[in-house]
C-alpha positions in Angstrom: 0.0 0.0 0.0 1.2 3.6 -1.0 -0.3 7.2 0.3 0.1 10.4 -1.3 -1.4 13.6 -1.4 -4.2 14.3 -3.7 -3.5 17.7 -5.1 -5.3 20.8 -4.2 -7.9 18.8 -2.1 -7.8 17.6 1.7 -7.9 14.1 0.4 -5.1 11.0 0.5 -4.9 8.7 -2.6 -4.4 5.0 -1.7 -2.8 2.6 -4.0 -3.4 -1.2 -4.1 -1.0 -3.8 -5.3 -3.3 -5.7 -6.6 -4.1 -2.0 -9.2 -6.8 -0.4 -7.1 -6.5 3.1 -6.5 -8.6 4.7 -4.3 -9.4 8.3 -2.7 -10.7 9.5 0.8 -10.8 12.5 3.0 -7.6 13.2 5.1 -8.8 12.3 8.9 -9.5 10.0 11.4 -12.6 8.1 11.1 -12.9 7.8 7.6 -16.2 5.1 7.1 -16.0 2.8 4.3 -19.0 4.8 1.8 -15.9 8.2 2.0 -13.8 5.5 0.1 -14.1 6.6 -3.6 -12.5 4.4 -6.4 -10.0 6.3 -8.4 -8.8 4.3 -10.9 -8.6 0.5 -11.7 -5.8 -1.7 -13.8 -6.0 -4.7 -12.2 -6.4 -6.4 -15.1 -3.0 -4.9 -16.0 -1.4 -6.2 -12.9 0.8 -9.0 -11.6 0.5 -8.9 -8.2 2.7 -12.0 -6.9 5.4 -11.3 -4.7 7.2 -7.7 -4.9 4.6 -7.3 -8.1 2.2 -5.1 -8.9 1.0 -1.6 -8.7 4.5 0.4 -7.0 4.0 4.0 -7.4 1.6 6.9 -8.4 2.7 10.7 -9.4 0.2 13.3 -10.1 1.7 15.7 -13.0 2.7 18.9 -11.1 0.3 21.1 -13.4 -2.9 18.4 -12.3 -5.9 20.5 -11.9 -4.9 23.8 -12.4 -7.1 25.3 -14.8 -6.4 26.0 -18.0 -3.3 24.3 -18.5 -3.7 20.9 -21.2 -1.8 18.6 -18.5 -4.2 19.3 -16.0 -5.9 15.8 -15.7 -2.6 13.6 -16.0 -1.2 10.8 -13.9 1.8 8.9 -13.9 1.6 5.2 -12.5 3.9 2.4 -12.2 3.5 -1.3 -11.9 4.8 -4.9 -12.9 3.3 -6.9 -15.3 3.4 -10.3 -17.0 2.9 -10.5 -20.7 0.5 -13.3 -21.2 2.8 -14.8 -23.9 5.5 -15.1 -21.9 5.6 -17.2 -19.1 7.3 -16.4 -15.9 8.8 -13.1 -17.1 8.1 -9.9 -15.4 8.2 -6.1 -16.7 7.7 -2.8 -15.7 5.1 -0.5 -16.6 5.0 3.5 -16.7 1.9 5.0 -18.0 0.1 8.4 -18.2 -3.8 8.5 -17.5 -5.6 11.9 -18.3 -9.1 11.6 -16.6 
């Protein structure tokens, strides 16, 4: 599991190994229903061992109005090619939402 800030908000982004990424307010006593899915690539994710999703970045010009880059997100993760066996890559890929 991995935390960051979510920018310009009072709200923590949590990140899943297995790919779920998930949003919810920054304070105690969060209930479940203030859990909001974010984002979803499980199906992109091998999650065995030290696999699956590692790391989130938010592009530093995310939400600011105006600018084109405003809805991007960087995300890393390991994969397995379904070709390929038992071999293991790594993944970096933008999302604009």
């Amino acid at each position: 599991m991995f935390l960051l800030p979510y920018p310009g908000t009072n709200r923590l982004v949590m990140l899943h190994k297995p790919g779920l990424v998930s949003t919810f307010p920054n304070r105690r006593g969060v209930a479940q229903a203030e859990v909001v899915p974010f984002l979803d690539i499980s199906s992109r994710t091998f999650s065995v061992s030290d696999c699956g999703l590692t790391g989130m970045a938010f592009h530093p010009q995310f939400g600011q109005a105006g600018s084109t880059n405003r809805g991007y997100i960087y995300i890393t993760y390991k994969w397995r090619p379904a070709s390929v066996g038992s071999v293991v890559g790594m993944g970096l890929t933008s999302w604009s939402g």
